[in-house]
C-alpha positions in Angstrom: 24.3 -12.8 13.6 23.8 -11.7 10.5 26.2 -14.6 8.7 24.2 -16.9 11.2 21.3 -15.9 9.8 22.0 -16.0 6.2 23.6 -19.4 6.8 20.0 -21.0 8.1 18.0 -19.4 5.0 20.1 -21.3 2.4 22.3 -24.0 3.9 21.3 -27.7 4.0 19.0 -29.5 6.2 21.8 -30.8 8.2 23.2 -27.7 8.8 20.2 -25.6 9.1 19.3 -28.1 12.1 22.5 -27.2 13.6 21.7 -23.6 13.3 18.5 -23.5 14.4 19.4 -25.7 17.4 22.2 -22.7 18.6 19.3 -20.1 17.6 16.6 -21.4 19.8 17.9 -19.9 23.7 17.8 -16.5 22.1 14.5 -16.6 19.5 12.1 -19.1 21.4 13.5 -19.6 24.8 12.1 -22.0 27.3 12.8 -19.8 30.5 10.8 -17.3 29.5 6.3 -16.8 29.5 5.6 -18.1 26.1 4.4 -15.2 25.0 7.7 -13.4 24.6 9.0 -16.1 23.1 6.7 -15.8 20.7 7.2 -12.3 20.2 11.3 -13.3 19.9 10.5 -15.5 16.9 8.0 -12.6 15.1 11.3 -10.5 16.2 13.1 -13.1 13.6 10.6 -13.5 10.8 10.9 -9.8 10.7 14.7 -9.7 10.0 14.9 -12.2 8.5 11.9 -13.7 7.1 13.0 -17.2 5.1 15.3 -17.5 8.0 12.7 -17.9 10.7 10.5 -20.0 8.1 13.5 -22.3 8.2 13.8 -21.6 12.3 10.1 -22.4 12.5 10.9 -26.0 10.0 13.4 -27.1 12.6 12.3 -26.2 15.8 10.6 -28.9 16.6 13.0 -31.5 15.8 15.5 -29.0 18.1 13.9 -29.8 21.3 11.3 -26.9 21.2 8.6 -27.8 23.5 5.7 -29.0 21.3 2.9 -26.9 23.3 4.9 -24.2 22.9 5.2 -24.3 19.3 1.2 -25.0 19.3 0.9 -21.9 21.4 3.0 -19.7 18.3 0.8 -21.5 16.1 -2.2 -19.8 17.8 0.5 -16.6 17.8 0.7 -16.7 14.7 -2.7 -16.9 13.2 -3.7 -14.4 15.6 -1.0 -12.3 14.0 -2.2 -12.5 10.3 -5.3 -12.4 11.1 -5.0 -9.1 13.3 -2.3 -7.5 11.0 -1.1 -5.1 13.4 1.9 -3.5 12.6 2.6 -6.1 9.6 3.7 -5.3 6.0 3.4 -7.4 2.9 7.2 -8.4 3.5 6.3 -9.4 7.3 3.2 -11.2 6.4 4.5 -13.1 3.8 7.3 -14.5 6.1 5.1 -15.2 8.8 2.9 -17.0 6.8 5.7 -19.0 5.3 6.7 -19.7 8.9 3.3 -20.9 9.9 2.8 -23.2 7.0 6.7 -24.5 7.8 5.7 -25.1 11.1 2.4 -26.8 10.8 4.0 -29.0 8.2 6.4 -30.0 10.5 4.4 -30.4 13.5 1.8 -32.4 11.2 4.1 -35.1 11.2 2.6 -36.5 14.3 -0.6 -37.8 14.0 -1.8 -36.5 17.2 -0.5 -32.8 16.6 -1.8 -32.8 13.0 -5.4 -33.4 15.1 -4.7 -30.6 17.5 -3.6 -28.9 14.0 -7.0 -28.9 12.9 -9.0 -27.9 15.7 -7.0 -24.7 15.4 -7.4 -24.2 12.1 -11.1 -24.3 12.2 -13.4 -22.6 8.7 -13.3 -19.5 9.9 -9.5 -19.2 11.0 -9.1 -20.6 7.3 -11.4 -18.0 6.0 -10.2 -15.0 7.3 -6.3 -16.0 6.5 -7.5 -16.4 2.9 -9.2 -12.9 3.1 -5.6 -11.0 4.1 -3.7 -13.1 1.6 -3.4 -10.2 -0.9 -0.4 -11.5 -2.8 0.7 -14.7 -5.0 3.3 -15.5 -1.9 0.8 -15.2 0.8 -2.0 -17.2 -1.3 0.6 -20.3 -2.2 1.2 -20.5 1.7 -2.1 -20.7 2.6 -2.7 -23.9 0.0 0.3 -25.2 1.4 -0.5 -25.2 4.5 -4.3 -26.9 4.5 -2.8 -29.4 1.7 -2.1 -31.3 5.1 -5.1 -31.1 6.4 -8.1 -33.5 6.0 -10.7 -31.9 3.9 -13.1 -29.4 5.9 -16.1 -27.7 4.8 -14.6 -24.3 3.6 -16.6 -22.9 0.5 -14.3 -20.2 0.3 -11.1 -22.1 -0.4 -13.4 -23.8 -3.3 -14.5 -20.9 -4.3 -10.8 -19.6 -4.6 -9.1 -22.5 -6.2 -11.6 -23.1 -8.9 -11.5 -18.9 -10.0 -7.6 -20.1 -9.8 -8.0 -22.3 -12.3 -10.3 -20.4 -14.6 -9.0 -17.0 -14.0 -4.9 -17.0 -13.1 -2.9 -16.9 -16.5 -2.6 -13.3 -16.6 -0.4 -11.2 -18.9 2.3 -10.9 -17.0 3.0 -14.0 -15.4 5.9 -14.3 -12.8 7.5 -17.3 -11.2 5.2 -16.7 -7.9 1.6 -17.1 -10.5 3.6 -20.5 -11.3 3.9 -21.6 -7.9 0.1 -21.0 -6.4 -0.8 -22.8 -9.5 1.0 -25.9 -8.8 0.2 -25.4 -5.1 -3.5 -25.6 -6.0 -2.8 -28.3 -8.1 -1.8 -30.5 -5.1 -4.4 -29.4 -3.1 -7.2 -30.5 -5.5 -5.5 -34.2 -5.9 -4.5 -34.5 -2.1 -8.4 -33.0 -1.5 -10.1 -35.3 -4.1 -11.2 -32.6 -6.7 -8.5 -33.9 -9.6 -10.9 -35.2 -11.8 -13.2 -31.9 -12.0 -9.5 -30.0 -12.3 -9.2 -32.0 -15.6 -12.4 -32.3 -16.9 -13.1 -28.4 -16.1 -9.4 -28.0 -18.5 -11.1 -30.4 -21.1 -14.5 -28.6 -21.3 -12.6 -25.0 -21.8 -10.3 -26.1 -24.3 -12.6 -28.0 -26.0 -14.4 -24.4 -26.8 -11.7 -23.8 -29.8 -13.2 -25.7 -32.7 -10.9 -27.7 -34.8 -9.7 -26.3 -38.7 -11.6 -28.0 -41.4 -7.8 -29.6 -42.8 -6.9 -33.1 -43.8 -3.5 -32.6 -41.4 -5.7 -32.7 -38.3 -6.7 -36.5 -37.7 -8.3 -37.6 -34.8 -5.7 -39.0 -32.3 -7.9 -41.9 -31.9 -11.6 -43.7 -31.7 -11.4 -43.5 -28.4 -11.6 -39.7 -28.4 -15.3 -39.4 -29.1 -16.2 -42.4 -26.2 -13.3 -40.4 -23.5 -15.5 -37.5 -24.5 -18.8 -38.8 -23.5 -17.4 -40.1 -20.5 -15.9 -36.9 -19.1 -19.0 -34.8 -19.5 -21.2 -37.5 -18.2 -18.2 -37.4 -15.3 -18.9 -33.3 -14.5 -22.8 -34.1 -14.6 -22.8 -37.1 -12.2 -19.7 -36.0 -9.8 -20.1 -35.9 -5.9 -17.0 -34.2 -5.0 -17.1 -30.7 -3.0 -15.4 -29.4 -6.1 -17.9 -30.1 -8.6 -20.0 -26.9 -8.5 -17.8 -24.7 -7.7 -15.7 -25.7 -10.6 -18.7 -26.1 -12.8 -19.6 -22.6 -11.8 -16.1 -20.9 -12.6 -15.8 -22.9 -15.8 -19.2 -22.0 -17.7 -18.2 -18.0 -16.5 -14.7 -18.3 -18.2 -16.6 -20.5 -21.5 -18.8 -17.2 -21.7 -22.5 -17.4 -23.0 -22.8 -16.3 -26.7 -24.4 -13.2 -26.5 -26.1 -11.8 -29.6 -24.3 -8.8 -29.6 -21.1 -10.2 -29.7 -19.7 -11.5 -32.9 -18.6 -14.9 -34.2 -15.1 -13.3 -34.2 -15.2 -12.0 -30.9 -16.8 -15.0 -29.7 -13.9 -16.9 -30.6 -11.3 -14.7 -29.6 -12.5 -15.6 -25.9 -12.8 -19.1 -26.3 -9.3 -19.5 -27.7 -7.9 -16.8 -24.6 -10.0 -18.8 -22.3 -8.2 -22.3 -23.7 -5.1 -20.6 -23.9 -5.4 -20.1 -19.6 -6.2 -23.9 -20.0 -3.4 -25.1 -21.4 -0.8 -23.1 -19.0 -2.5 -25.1 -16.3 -1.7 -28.1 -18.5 1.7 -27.3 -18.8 1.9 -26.2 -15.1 0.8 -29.8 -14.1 3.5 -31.3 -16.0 6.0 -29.2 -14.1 5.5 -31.6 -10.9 6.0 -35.0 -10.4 2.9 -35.9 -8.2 1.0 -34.0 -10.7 2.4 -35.2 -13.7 2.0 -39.3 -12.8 -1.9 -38.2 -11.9 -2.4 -36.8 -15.2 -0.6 -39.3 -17.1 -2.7 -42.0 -15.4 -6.0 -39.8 -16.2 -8.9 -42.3 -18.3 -9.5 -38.5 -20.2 -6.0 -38.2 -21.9 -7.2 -38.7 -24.8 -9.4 -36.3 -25.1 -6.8 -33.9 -23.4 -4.1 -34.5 -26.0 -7.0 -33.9 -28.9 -7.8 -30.5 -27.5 -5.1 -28.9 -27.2 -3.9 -30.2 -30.3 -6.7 -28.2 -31.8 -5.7 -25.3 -29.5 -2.0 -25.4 -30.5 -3.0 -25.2 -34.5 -5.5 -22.5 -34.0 -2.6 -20.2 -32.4 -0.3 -20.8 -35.2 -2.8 -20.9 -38.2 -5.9 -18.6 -37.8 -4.0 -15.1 -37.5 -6.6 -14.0 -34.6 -5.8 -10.6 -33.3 -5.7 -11.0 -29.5 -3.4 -9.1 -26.8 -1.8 -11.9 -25.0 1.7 -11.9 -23.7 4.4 -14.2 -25.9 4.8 -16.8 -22.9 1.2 -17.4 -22.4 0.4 -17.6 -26.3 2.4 -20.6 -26.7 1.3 -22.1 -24.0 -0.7 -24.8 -25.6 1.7 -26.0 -28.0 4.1 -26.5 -24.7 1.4 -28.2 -23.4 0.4 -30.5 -26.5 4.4 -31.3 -27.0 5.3 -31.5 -23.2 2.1 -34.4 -22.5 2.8 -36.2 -25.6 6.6 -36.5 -25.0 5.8 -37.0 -20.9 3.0 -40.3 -22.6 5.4 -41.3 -25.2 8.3 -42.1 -22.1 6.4 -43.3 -19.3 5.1 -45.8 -21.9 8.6 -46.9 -22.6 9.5 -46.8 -19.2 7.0 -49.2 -18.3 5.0 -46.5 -16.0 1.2 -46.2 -15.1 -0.3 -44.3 -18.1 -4.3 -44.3 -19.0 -5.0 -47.8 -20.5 -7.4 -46.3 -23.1 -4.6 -43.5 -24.4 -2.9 -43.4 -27.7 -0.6 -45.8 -28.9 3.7 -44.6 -28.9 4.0 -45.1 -32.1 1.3 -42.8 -33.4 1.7 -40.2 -30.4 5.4 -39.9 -31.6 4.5 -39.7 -35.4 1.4 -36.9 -35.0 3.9 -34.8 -32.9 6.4 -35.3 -35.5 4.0 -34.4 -38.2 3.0 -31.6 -36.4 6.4 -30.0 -35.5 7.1 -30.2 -39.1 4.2 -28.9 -40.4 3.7 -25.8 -37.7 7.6 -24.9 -37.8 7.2 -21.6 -40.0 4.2 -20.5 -38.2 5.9 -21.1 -35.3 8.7 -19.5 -36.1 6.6 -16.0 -37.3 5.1 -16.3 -33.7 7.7 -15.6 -31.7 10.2 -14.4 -34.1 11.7 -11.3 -32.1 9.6 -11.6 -29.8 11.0 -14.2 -27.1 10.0 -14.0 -22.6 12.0 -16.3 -21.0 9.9 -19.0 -19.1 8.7 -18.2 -15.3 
């Protein structure tokens, strides 16, 4: 059992099927109340808990009845929501199983309805309320990314401190992952433009150096500019205050006690948590095109070009981890190479962004130019990438 088992966790699709299909008279019977065939599939998750996520992916397509599997959605929720008995370890595999299983059952139209009378806003609120960890958060995103939009403050409320608040110190490949999960959720849920123009009005907190080298990437800038905050004033999305909210908290008020110094230590931390989100949205391909195709890139490349300079050249004394720290200039270098190829490759790219030939000669100039203080920045001193 145990080979079976290990087998349907990380074998292909076509294989897993096969598994899952020899697996289903023993861990979600049809001869039996369905009850205790739910309790036989919990009985999984808990030995083996990306196992049964991959059980719960395939069942349906297995010949599982589909009101049973709606009856170990309801199973399932009640579960979580209970958490009797349940660990972290068990409550992060049964919530990877749910959101496996809704996604599959979501494939029909009709069952993604019956999907989300189930998943009402408080079913979706108290789920969010026992997700404790990174895992158990990026299923929860996940699973409502298939959803139509519902009226759920608290899922706002979450994502957008996400956004403002998530690039910790130590960073891990799961703080990656509910990043980008969030990421989708905002452009599948309509709330992709106050994602980047929240980004744009953090990062655009670091003031540029008073130096010849930094040219304005275009005359555009100052009209892209206009037009984004003019965007965050006049936007109707369910987003908008929410992100508004989280993003004037993490630009801080200037407070007379604090100094200009201090003052700008948190802007540059609070652009710094920008810019990993940058980078993060480059990491996926749905989010990447989006962004690419965003009328603000400008405006987006200019800041954290500013961002990028102000690590390497103002010697601020900050504690922030290595990998976070260079998070802009990943960001700068990563969008303008990500611009510079879609251009050539003919894609969809902002009609009002920066010409290739003066994208690729500023990031040239700049590479050149920042090399020894990039070099004294990490210099002994290397994380390896989440």
């Amino acid at each position: 059992m145990e080979t079976l088992l290990s087998a349907l966790e990380s074998d292909k699709p076509p294989l897993a099927r096969r598994l899952t299909r020899l697996l289903i008279p023993s861990y979600f019977p049809t001869k039996v109340p369905v009850a205790q065939a739910c309790n036989r599939c919990i009985a999984l998750i808990k030995r083996s808990p990306h196992a049964g996520a991959r059980f719960c992916e395939w069942a349906m397509m297995e010949g599982a009845p589909l009101y049973s599997l709606l009856e170990l959605v309801k199973f399932f929720v009640a579960q979580l929501i209970s958490l009797n008995g349940l660990d972290v370890e068990g409550r992060e595999g049964i919530f990877l199983a749910l959101s496996k299983l809704c996604h599959s059952l979501a494939n029909e139209k009709e069952l993604k309805t019956l999907l989300g009378t189930l998943l009402t806003r408080e079913t979706l609120k108290s789920l969010l309320a026992n997700a404790t960890t990174s895992a158990l958060r990026t299923s929860i995103v996940q699973l409502v990314s298939l959803m139509t939009p519902k009226d759920v403050p608290e899922l706002f409320e979450y994502c957008s401190h996400l956004v403002m608040n998530s690039a910790n110190d130590s960073l891990t490949p799961l703080d990656c992952n509910e990043a980008r999960a969030v990421h989708s959720l905002m452009l599948a849920w309509g709330g992709f433009n106050d994602l980047i123009n929240a980004l744009i009005q953090i990062l655009i907190q670091v003031a540029p150096r008073t130096s010849d080298s930094m040219i304005h990437l275009s005359s555009s800038t100052g009209k892209s500019l206009k037009r984004t905050r003019s965007q965050s004033k006049g936007s109707k999305s369910p987003w908008t205050n929410s992100m508004n909210k989280k993003c004037n908290s993490a630009r801080g008020k200037k407070i007379s006690s604090v100094s200009e110094g201090e003052q700008s230590i948190k802007n540059l931390i609070s652009a710094i948590r920008a810019a990993w989100h940058v980078d993060n949205l480059l990491e996926m391909e749905e989010t990447r095109n989006a962004l690419l195709a965003h009328e603000c890139i400008p405006v987006l490349v200019s800041v954290l070009r500013n961002t990028a300079d102000s690590i390497m050249h103002n010697n601020l004394d900050f504690q922030v981890s290595d990998y976070l720290k260079v998070s802009p200039i990943r960001a700068y270098t990563g969008l303008t190479i990500h611009l510079t190829l879609s251009k050539r490759s003919g894609k969809k790219v902002a009609s009002n962004s920066t010409s290739e030939e003066q994208l690729v000669s500023l990031l040239h100039d700049d590479i050149l130019w920042c090399m020894p203080s990039l070099i004294s920045l990490i210099s002994g001193k290397t994380q390896k990438r989440p």
